[in-house]
N, C-alpha and C positions, 0 to 999 in steps of 0.2 A: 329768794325763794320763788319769786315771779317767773322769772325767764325758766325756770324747772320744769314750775307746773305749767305751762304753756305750751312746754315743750314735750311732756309727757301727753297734754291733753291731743297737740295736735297728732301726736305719735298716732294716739288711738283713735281717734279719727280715720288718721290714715290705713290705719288697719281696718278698721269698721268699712272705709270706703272700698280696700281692696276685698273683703268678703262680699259685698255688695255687688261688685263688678263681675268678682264667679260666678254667683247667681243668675247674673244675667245672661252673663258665658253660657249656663249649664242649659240657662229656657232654651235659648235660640240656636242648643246643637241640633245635627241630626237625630233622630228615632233613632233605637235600636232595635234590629230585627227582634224578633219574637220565637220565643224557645221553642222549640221543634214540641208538638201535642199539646201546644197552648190554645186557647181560642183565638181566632184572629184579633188584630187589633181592627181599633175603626181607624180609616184612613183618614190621614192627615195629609196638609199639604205642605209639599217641600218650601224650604226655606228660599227665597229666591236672591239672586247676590248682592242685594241692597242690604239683605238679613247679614249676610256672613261680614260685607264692609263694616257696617255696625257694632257685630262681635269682633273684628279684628282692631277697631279703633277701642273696643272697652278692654281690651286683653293690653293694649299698648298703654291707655291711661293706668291700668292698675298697675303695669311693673313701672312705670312712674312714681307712681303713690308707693308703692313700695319701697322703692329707692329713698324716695323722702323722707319717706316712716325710719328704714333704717338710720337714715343720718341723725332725723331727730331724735331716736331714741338713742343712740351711741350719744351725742351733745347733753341728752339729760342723766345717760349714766354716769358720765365723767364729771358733770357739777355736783351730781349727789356725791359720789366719792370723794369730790374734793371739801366740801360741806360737812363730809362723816370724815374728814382727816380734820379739819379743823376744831370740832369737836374734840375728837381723838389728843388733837394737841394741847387743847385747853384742861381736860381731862389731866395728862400728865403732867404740865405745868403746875399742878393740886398739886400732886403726888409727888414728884419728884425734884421742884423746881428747874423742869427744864424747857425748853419751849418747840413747837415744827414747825423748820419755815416747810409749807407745802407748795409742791409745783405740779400747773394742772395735769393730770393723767393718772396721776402717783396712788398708787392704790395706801399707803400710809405714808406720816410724815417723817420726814428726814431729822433726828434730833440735834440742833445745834449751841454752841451755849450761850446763856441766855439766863436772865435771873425770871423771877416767879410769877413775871404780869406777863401773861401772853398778847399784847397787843399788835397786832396786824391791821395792815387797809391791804385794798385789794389796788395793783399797780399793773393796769396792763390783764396780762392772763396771769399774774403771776402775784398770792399771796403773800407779802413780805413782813418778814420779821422786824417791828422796826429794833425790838430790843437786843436781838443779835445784830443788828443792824450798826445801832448806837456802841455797841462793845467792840466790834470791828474798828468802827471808824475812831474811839480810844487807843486801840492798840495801836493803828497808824499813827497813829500822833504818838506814841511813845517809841516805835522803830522810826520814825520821820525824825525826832528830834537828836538832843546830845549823847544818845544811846547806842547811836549808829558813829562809834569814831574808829583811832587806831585797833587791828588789826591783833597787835600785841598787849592791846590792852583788858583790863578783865570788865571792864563795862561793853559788852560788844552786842548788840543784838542785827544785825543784817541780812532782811528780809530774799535778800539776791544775793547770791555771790561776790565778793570783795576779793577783788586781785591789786595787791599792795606791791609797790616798789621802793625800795630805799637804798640811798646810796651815796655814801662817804667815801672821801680817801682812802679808809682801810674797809669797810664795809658795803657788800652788794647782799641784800636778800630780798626775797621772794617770797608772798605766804596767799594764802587764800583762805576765805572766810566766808561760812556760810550758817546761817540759823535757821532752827526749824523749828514751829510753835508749835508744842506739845499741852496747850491749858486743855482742860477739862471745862465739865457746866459751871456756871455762873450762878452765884445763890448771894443772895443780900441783898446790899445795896453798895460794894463792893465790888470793884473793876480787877480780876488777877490774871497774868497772862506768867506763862511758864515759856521759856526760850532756851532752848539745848544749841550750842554753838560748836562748829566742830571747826578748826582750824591747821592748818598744815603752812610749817615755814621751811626755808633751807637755805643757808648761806651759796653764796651761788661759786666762791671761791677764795674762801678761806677755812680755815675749820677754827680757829681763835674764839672766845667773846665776842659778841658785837656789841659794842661801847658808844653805837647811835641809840639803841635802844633802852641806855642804864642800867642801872643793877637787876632789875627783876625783868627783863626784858628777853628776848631772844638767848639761848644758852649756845650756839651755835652747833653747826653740822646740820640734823633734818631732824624737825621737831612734827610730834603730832598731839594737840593740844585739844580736849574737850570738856566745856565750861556749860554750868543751869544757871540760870538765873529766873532770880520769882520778881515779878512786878504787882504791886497793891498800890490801890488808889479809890479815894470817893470816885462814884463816877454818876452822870444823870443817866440813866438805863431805863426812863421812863416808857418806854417803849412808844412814842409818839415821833412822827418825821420832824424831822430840822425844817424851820422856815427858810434857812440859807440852801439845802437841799429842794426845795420848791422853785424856789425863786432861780435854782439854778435851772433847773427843769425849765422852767420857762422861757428864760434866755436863749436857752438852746433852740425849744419848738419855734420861737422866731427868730432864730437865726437857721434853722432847715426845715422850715415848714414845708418847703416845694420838694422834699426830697423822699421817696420811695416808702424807705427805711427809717424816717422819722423818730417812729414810735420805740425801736432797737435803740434807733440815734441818743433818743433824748431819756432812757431807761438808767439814771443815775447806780444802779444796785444791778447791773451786768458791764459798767463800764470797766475797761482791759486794768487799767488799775485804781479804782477802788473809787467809793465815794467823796474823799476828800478831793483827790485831783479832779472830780469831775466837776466839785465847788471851783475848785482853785482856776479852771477852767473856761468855767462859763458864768460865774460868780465870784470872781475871788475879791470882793472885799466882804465878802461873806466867811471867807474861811477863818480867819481867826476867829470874831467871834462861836463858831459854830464849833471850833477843837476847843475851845473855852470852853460850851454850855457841854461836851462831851469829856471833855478831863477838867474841871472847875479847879481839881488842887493837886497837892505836890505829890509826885508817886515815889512812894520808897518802892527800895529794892534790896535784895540781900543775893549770895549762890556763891558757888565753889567752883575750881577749875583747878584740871588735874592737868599735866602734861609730860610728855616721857621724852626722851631728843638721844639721838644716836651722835658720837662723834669719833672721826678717824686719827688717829693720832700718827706721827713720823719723826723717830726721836730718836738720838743717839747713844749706842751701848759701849760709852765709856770703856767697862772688861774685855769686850769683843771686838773691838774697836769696828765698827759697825752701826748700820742704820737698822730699825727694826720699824715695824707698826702696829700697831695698838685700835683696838674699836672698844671703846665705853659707855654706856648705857648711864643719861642721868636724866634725875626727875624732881619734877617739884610741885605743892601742891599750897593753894591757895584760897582763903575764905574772904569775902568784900560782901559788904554791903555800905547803902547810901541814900538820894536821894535826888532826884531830878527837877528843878525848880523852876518858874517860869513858864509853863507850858511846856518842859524840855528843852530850850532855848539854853539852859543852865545845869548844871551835873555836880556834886559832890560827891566822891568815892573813897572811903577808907578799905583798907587791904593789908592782911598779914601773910608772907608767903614763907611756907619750908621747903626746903631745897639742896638737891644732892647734883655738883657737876664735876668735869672736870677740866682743868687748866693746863696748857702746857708750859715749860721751863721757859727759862730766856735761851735765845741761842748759845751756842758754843761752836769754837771751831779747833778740833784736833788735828793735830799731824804724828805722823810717825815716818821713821827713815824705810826706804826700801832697797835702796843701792846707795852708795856715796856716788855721785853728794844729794842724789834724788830723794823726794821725801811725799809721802801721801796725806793730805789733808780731806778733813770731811766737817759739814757745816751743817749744823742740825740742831733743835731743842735738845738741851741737859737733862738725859734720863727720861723714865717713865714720866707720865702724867701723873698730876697731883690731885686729888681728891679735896673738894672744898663745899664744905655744908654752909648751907643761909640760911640765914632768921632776918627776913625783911619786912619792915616797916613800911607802910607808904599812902601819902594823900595826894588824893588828884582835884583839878576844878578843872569846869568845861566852860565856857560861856561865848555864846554867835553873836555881833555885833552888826550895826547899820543895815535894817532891812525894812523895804518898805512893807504897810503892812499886806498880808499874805504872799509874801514871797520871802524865801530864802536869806539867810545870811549871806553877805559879804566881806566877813572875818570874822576869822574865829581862831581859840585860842586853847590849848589842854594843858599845863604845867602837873608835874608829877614831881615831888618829893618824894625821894626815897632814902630807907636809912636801914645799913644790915647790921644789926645789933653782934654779929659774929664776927666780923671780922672789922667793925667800925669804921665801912665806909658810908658815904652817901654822896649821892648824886641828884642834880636839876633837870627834868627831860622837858622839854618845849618843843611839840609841834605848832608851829602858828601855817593857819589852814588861809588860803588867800586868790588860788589857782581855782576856778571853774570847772565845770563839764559841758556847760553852754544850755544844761535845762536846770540851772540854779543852786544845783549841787555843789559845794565846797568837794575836790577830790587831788586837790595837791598844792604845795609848800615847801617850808622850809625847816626840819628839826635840829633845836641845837641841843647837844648832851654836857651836862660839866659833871666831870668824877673827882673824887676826892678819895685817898684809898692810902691806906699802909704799903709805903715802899719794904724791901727786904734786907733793911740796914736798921729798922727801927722808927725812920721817919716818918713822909708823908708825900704822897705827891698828887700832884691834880693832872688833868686830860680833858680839854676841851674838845669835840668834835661838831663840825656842822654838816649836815646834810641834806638832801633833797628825799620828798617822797612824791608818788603820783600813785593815784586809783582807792584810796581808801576815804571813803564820805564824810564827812561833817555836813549833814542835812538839816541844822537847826531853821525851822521855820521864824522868821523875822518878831518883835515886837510891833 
């Protein structure tokens, strides 16, 4: 409140001074004649030009003082406002458990979420929230860790786009994946963040199953797939700074203290991505413990993902003796929830999926005579496509291995059990994650699929495939 009132007082000073300076202005103008049938005046004597320099030097100090006055008083409007926003925000934080980070100018605060202690320091020009502050830098750690994996899988949260590639012997596809955090305010003591994921796949040349991905994986053709997921956790939300967050701060001012921009530089809470890297950065044996004292235990999770997929069919009409083609519409829908362990480092997922696709025949090859001895043959799937509904079963584990601490894994691993109570297959999916991005990232490997499935005699037969992927993350932050 100091620097306010100082600035208010000099304001008015400055005005006081510039009233003061008219006055003198007004003595030392010219006389003004005298209205026509007035009495004379008594004469006076002209001003001589040493009078007028004096008034033009008091006319130049006062639009000085003026100018100053204006600054000062704009300087103390905008700390009173930001003083009556902070207010403002502590006021609703009562009321509604939510809190404002304020930024200076802002004629009211910005409401972000945040649980019910509004605690803020002043960093810079710039009031910060540390309790949205501390809910951010949770939720990083929960997109940073085993959350961010496959592409097809229904644990996905991916804060940036994820462009996935895989590809087998008999399989090429293609999917992209992107999440958008949709939480609301923050109330408890309780960390929840909501993630809507929207994903698009497409076999890039086949229209089959793809049998790298298992039973509940890719339906093939051009799939459009969108998944919620809720995240819960204790969280510390005390709204007080990280000492790992300080101490990074510090590093940084002496490592660019000679530089312009310093103060921008070393402003942990405007860094391009986020608080945690800016530890990991200029701090990083700071960062784990510091996502520890911000996610201390294990976040469950629960959500749903629906997905619809288009597929072209090209089959042959036995009666017609002829090729035809076919486009079928299938879909399938799925509930999971689980439990992230570790700091994230660790993922278990259970999952039931129902689902409507369909399959093509095995080939067939017909002939018929046209001439003697000439004869026309044609090679194609037997018949329409077949309609096949699933009842899927399935457990996942995730866990990153070998990292020093606050850096990245160096291997990591997803196994997926899957079991379709419909038609009693099941299959093993393994991505083992091992390939880099060069900033610590796990983003490609090697997946191996093993199916098990009712052959069409009664039996049984298996299908092993291996294949490669590149572009899709395993970010688990190291032990």
């Amino acid at each position: 409140m100091l620097p306010v009132r100082m600035r208010a007082i000099n304001a008015l000073a400055f005005a006081i001074g510039l009233a003061g300076h008219g006055d003198a202005w007004a003595q030392s103008s010219p006389p003004t004649p005298a209205a026509a049938g007035a009495k004379p005046a008594e004469p006076v004597t002209a001003p001589t030009m040493a009078d007028y320099h004096r008034a033009l030097a008091a006319v130049e100090r006062a639009a000085q003082a003026a100018t100053r006055a204006a600054g000062a008083a704009e300087a103390a409007a905008r700390d009173l406002r930001l003083i009556a926003s902070g207010m403002t925000a502590d006021a609703s934080s009562v009321t509604s458990g939510a809190v404002g980070k304020v930024v200076p100018g802002a004629d009211a605060p910005v409401v972000t979420g945040a649980n019910a202690q509004g605690k803020r320091s002043t960093i810079g020009n710039m009031i910060v929230d540390h309790i949205a502050d501390n809910r951010l830098l949770a939720v990083e750690a929960v997109e940073s860790g085993s959350a961010n994996g496959p592409n097809d899988r229904f644990l996905k949260s991916s804060p940036t786009p994820d462009l996935q590639f895989i590809a087998s012997s008999e399989d090429k596809i293609a999917s992209l994946s992107w999440t958008l955090d949709i939480s609301g305010v923050q109330t408890g003591k309780r960390l929840a963040a909501d993630h809507l994921t929207i994903t698009a796949a497409s076999d890039l040349d086949s229209s089959h199953e793809a049998k790298i991905l298992g039973l509940d994986g890719f339906s093939g053709g051009t799939e459009i797939a969108l998944s919620y997921i809720h995240y819960s956790t204790e969280a510390d939300l005390n709204g007080t700074e990280k000492p790992e967050v300080e101490r990074a701060r510090e590093s940084c001012l002496n490592a660019n203290g000679d530089k312009d921009d310093v103060a921008q530089l070393c402003d942990p809470y405007s860094f391009p991505t986020g608080v945690s890297m800016f530890v990991l950065r200029y701090y990083p044996q700071g960062l784990r413990s510091m996502i520890k004292a911000a996610l201390p235990g294990n976040v469950d999770f629960y959500g749903v993902r629906v997905a619809a997929s288009q597929i072209d069919f090209t089959y042959l009409d036995r009666a017609a003796f002829t090729t035809r083609d076919q486009s079928r519409l299938g879909f399938k829908a799925t509930a999971f929830g689980g439990v992230l362990l570790g700091l994230g480092q660790s993922a278990l997922t259970g999952s039931f999926t129902y689902g409507r696709r369909y399959a093509e025949n095995d080939p067939v090859t017909l002939c018929q005579p046209i001439t003697t001895p000439q004869t026309q043959c044609l090679t194609n799937a037997d018949g329409a496509p077949v309609r096949k509904d699933k009842a899927i079963v399935a457990v996942e584990a995730r866990h990153g291995f070998g990292a020093a601490v606050g850096q990245f894994a160096t291997l990591a691993i997803a196994p997926q059990v899957s079991v379709d109570l419909k038609s009693k297959a099941f299959s093993l999916d393994v991505p083992v994650y091992f390939v880099g991005d060069g900033t610590g990232k796990l983003r490609g490997g090697v997946r191996g699929v093993y199916l098990n499935r009712r052959d069409g005699t009664g039996g049984r037969e298996d299908d092993f495939t291996l294949g490669l992927f590149v572009g899709v993350p395993f970010s688990v932050f190291g032990s």
